[in-house]
VEXDREN-2710 file (C-alpha; in Angstrom, 1 decimal):
% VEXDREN-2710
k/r/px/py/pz
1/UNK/16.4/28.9/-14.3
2/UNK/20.3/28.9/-15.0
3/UNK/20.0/26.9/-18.4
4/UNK/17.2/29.0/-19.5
5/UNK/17.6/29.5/-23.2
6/UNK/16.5/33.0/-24.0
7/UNK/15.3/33.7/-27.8
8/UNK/14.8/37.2/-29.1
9/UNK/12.5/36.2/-31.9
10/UNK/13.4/39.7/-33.7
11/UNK/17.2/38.6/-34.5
12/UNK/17.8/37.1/-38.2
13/UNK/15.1/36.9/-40.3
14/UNK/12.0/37.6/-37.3
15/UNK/10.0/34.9/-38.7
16/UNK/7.9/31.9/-37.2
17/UNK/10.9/29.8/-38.5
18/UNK/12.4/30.4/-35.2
19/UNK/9.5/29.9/-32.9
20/UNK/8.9/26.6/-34.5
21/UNK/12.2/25.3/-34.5
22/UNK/13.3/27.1/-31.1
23/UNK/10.5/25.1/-29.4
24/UNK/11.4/22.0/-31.0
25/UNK/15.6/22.1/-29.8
26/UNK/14.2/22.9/-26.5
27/UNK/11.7/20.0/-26.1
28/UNK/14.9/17.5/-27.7
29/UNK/17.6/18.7/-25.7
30/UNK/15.2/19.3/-22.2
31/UNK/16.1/23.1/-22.0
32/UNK/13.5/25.6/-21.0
33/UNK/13.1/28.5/-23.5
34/UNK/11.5/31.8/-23.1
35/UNK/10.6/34.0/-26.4
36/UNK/10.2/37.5/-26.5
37/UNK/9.6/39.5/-30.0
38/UNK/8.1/36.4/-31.6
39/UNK/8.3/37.0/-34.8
40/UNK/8.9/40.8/-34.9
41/UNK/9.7/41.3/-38.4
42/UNK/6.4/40.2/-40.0
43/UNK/3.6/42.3/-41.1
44/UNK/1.8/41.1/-38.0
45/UNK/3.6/40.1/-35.3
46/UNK/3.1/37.8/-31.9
47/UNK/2.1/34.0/-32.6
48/UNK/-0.5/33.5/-35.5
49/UNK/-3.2/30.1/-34.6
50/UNK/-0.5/28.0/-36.8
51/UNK/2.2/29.1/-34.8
52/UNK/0.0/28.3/-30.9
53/UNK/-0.9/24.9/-32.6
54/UNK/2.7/23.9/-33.1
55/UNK/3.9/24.8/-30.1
56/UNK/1.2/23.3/-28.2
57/UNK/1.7/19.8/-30.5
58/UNK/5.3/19.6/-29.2
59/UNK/4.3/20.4/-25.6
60/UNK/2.0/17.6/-26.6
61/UNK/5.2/15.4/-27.6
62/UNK/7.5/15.8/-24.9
63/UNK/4.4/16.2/-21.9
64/UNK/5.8/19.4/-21.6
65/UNK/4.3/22.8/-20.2
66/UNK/3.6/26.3/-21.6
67/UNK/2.6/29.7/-20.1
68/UNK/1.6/32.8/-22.4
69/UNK/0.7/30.7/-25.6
70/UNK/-1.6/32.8/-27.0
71/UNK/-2.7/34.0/-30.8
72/UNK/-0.9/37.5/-30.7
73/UNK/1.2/37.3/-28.0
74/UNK/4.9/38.1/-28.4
75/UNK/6.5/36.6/-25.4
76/UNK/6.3/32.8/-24.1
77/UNK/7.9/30.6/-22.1
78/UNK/7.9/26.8/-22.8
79/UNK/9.4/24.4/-20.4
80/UNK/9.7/20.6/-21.7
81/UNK/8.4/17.6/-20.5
82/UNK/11.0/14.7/-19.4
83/UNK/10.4/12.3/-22.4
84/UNK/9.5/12.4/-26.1
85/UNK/6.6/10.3/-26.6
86/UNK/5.5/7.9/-29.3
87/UNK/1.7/7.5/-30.1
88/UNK/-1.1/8.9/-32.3
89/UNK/-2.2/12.3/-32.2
90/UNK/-4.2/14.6/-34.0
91/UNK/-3.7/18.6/-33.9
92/UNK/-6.2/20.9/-35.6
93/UNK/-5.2/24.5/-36.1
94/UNK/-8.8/26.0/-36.8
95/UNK/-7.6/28.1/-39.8
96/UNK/-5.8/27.8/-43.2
97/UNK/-2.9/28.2/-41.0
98/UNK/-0.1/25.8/-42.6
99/UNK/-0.3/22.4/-41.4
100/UNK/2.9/21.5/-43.5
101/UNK/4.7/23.9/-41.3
102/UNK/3.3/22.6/-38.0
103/UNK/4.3/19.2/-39.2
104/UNK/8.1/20.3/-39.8
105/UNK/7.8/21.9/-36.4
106/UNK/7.2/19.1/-34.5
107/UNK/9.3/16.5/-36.7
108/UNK/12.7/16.5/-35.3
109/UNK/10.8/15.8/-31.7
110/UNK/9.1/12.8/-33.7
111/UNK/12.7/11.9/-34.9
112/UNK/13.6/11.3/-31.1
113/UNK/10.7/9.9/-29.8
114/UNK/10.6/7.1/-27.9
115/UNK/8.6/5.2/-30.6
116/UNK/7.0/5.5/-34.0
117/UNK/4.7/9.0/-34.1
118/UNK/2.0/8.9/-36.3
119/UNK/-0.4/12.7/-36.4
120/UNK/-3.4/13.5/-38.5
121/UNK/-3.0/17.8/-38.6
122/UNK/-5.9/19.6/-40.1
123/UNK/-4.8/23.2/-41.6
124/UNK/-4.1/24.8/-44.8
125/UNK/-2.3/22.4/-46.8
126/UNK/-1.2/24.3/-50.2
127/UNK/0.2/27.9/-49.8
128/UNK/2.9/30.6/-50.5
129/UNK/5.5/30.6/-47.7
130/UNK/5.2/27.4/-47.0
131/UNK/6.5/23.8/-48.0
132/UNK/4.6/22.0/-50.2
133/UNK/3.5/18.2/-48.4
134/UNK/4.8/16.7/-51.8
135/UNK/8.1/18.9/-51.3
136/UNK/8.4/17.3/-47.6
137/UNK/7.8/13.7/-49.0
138/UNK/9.9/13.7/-52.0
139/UNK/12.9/16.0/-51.0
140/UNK/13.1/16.1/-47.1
141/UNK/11.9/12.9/-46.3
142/UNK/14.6/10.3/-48.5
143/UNK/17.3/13.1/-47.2
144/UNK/16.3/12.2/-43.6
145/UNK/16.1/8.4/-44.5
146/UNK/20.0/9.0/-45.7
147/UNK/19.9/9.6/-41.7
148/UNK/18.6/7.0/-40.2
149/UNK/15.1/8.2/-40.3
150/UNK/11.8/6.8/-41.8
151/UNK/9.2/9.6/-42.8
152/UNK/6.4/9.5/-44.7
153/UNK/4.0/12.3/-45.3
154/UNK/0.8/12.3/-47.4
155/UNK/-2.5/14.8/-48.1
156/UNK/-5.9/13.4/-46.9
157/UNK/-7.6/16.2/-48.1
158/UNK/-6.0/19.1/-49.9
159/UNK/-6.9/22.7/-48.2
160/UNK/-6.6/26.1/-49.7
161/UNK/-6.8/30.1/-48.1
162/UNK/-8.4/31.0/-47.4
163/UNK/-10.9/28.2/-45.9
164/UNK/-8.6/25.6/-45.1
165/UNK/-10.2/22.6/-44.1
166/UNK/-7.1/20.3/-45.3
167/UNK/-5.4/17.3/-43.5
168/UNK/-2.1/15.9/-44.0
169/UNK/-1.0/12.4/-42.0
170/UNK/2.4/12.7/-41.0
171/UNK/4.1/9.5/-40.0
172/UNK/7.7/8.8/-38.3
173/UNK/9.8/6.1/-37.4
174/UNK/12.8/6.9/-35.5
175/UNK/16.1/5.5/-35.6
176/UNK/17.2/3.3/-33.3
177/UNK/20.1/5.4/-32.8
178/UNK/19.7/8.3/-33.5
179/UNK/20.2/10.2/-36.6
180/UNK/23.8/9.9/-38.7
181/UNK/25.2/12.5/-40.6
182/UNK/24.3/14.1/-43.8
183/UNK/27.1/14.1/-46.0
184/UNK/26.6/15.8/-49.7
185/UNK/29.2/17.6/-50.8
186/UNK/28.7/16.1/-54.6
187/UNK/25.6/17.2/-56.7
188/UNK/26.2/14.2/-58.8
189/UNK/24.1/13.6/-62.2
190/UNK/20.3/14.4/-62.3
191/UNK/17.8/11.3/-63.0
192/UNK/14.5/11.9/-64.0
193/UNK/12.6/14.0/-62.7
194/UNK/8.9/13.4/-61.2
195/UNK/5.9/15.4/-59.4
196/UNK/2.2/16.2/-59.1
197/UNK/0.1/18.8/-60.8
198/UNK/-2.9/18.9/-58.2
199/UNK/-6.1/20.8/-58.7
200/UNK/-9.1/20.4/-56.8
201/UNK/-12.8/21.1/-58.3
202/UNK/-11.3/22.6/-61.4
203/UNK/-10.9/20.0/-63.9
204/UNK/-13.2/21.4/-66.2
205/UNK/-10.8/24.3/-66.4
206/UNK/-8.1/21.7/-67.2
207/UNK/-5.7/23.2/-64.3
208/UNK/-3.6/19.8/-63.5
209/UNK/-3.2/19.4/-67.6
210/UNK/-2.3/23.1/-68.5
211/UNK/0.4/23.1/-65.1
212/UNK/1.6/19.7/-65.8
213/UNK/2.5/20.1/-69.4
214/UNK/4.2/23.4/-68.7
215/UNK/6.5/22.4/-66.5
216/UNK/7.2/19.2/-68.6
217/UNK/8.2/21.0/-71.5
218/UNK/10.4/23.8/-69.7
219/UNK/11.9/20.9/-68.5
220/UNK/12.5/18.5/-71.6
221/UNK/13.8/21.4/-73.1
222/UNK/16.7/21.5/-70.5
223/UNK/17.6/18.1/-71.4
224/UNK/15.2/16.1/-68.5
225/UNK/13.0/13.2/-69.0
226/UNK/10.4/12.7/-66.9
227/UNK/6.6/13.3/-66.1
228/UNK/4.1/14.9/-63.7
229/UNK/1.1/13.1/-62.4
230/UNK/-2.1/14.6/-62.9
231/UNK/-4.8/14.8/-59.8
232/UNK/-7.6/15.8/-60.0
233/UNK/-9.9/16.3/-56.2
234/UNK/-13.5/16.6/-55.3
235/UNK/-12.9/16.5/-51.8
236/UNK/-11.2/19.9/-50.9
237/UNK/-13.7/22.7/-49.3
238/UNK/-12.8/25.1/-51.5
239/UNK/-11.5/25.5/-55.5
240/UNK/-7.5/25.3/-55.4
241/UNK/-4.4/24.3/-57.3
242/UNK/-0.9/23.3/-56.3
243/UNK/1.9/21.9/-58.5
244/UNK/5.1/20.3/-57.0
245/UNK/8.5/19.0/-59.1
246/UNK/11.4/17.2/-58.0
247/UNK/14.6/15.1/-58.8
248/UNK/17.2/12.9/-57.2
249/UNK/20.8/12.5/-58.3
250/UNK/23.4/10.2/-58.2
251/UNK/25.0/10.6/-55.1
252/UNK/21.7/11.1/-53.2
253/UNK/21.6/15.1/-53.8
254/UNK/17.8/15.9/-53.6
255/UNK/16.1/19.0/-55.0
256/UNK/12.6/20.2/-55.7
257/UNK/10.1/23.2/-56.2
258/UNK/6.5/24.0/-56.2
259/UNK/4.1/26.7/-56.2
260/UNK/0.3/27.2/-55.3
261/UNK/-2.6/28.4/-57.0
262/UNK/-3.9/32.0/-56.3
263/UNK/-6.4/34.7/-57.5
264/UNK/-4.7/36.0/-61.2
265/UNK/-1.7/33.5/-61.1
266/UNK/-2.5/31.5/-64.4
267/UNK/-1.7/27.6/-64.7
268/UNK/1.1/27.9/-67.3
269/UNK/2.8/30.7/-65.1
270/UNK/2.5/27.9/-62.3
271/UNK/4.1/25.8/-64.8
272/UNK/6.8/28.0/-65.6
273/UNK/7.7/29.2/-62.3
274/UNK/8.4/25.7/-60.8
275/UNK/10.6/24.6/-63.9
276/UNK/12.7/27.6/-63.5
277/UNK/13.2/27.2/-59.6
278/UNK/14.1/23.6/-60.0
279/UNK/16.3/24.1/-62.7
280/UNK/17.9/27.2/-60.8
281/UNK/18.6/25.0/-58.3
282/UNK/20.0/22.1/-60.3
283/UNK/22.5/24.4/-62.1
284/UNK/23.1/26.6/-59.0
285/UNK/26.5/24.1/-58.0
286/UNK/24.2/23.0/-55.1
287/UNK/23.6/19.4/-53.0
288/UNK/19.7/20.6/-52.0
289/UNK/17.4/22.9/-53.2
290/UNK/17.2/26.5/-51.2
291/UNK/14.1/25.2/-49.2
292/UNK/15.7/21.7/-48.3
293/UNK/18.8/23.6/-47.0
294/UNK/17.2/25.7/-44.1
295/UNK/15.2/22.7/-43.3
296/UNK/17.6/20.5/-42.9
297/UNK/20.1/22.8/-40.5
298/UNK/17.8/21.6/-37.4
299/UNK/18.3/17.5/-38.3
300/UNK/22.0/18.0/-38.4
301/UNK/22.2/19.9/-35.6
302/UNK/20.4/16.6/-33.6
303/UNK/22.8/14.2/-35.5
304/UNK/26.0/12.2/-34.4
305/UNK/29.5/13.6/-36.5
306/UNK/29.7/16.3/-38.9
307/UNK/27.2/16.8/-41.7
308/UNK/28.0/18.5/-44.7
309/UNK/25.7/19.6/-47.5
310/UNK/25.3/22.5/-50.3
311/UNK/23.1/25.1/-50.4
312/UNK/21.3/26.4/-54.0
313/UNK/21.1/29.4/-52.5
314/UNK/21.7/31.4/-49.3
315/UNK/18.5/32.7/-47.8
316/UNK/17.2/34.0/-44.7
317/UNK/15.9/31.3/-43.2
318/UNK/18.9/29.3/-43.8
319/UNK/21.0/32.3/-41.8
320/UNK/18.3/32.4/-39.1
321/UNK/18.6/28.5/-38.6
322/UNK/22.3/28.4/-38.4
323/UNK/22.0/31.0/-35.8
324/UNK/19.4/29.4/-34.1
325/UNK/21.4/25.9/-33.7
326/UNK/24.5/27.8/-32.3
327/UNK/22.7/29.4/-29.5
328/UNK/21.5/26.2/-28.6
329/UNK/25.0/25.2/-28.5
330/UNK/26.1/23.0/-31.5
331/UNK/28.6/24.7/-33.9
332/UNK/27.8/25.5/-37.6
333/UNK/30.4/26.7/-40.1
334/UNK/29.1/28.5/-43.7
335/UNK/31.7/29.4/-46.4
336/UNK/29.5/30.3/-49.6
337/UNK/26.9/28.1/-50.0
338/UNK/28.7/25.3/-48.3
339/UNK/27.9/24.5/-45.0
340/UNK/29.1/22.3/-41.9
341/UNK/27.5/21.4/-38.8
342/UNK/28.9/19.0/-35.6
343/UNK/25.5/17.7/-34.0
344/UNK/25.1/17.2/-30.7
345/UNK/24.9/13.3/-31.1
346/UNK/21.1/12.8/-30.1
347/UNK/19.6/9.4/-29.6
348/UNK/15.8/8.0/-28.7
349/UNK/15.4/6.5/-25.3
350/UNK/16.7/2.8/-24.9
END
């Protein structure tokens, strides 16, 4: 077909980023898509069950079609459906794959549905290279309510590699017209700051305490108040930890950090590794944190007028989803860290 878009999933940074968020401008703006290369870069390439389960959730949204989504295949084609529907679905992705990331793949559909979306997704919930669900609640979701867009996001049951097992509910509310631009081009000052030390099946170990105070005290002695909630879960399948920081500022700048638990990574180095991102971030000159940037390229993209935000720092993904937006046709401008994009002016059905 003429309109056709073709993605060559080995251009910027060859990850799933582009699979994911490729599917999800297709299904918004009704534009076939055919992949080849998916996600070429990484150490194995072709679609991983995460990656099947997302695309086959926004199919799912939009009653659209696919042909060649397989685990391992490199080359898809995805043709949307003719409306994005509201309802209640669940999507299981049979591994640890992340369910935070299918959730982010299929939210700018949700944004535009035709009613409120609600999903239960069953995956890995707490892992490296991947958002944290208390990163999606606390930093992208108020930046998407500056939008126009309600969002909540919460854990059901944590899930760690490598069994899995988690669930997240995901919930979304669209706006009635669409979303509005983002406009942060002020950090403004820090308030205080907040997040959640979460270990599951370890609290004789004191996990949640040792990561917890950390992090607190790397961050009082920066000159922030706050303080981390403890949590401590018998419900996970499996032994895990996770701990997740963030902070709001006075003219609606958002920015957060978080790290899992693994083999040999001690609690205080948790600790100390999420106060240093944050704080990174905070002093970097920046509007969002590094993750929240790439993220929200995608929602801007889908918005009405020009949105304008501040990266903490230039990475990959943020290049890749630049590049991805402008071969879908909206127009993206980065000069540093600063960044512009004119969306395309997307609203839900009437």
């Amino acid at each position: 077909m003429a309109d056709t878009i073709e993605l060559d999933g080995a251009q910027q940074s060859g990850s799933g980023t582009l699979v994911r968020f490729g599917v999800a401008l297709a299904s918004v703006l009704g534009r076939p898509l055919h992949v080849v290369r998916a996600r070429a870069h990484r150490a194995k390439p072709g679609l991983r069950p995460q990656h099947v389960a997302a695309i086959r959730a926004a199919a799912e949204l939009c009653a659209g079609r696919v042909d060649g989504v397989t685990v391992g295949a490199t080359e898809f084609h995805y043709a949307p459906g003719p409306a994005l529907r509201a309802g209640e679905f669940v999507w299981d992705i049979g591994t640890a794959g992340s369910a935070t990331m299918l959730a982010l793949g299929v939210l700018p559909i949700a944004c535009l549905a035709a009613g409120p979306v609600s999903a239960r997704i069953r995956g890995g919930v707490f892992q490296d290279f991947a958002p944290s669900p208390h990163h999606l609640a606390q930093v992208l979701a108020p930046l998407l309510a500056g939008c126009g867009v309600h969002v909540e996001l919460a854990v059901a049951r944590p899930g760690f590699l490598p069994g899995g097992a988690g669930e997240i509910d995901l919930r979304v509310r669209p706006a009635v017209r669409g979303l509005a631009a983002l406009d942060l081009r002020e950090r403004g000052e820090p308030g205080e700051f907040s997040g959640v030390a979460l270990s599951s099946h370890l609290e004789a170990r004191d996990v949640s305490e040792r990561m917890a105070a950390t992090c607190e005290a790397a961050l009082a002695a920066a000159g922030l108040r706050g303080r981390i909630t403890r949590v401590h879960d018998q419900t996970a399948a499996q032994a895990g930890a996770s701990l997740a920081a963030w902070v709001g500022t006075t003219s609606g700048a958002r920015f957060g950090a978080d790290r899992a638990g693994a083999p040999r990574r001690s609690s205080e180095a948790i600790g100390r590794f999420v106060a240093r991102s944050l704080l990174e971030d905070l002093r970097s000159g920046g509007t969002v944190d590094r993750y929240a940037a790439d993220q929200l390229v995608i929602f801007a993209a889908l918005a009405r007028g020009t949105s304008r935000f501040v990266a903490a720092q230039q990475t990959a993904h943020l290049a890749s989803n630049l590049w991805l937006i402008d071969l879908f046709g909206a127009r993206s401008r980065r000069e540093g860290n600063r960044v512009e994009i004119e969306g395309f002016g997307l609203a839900p059905p009437a």
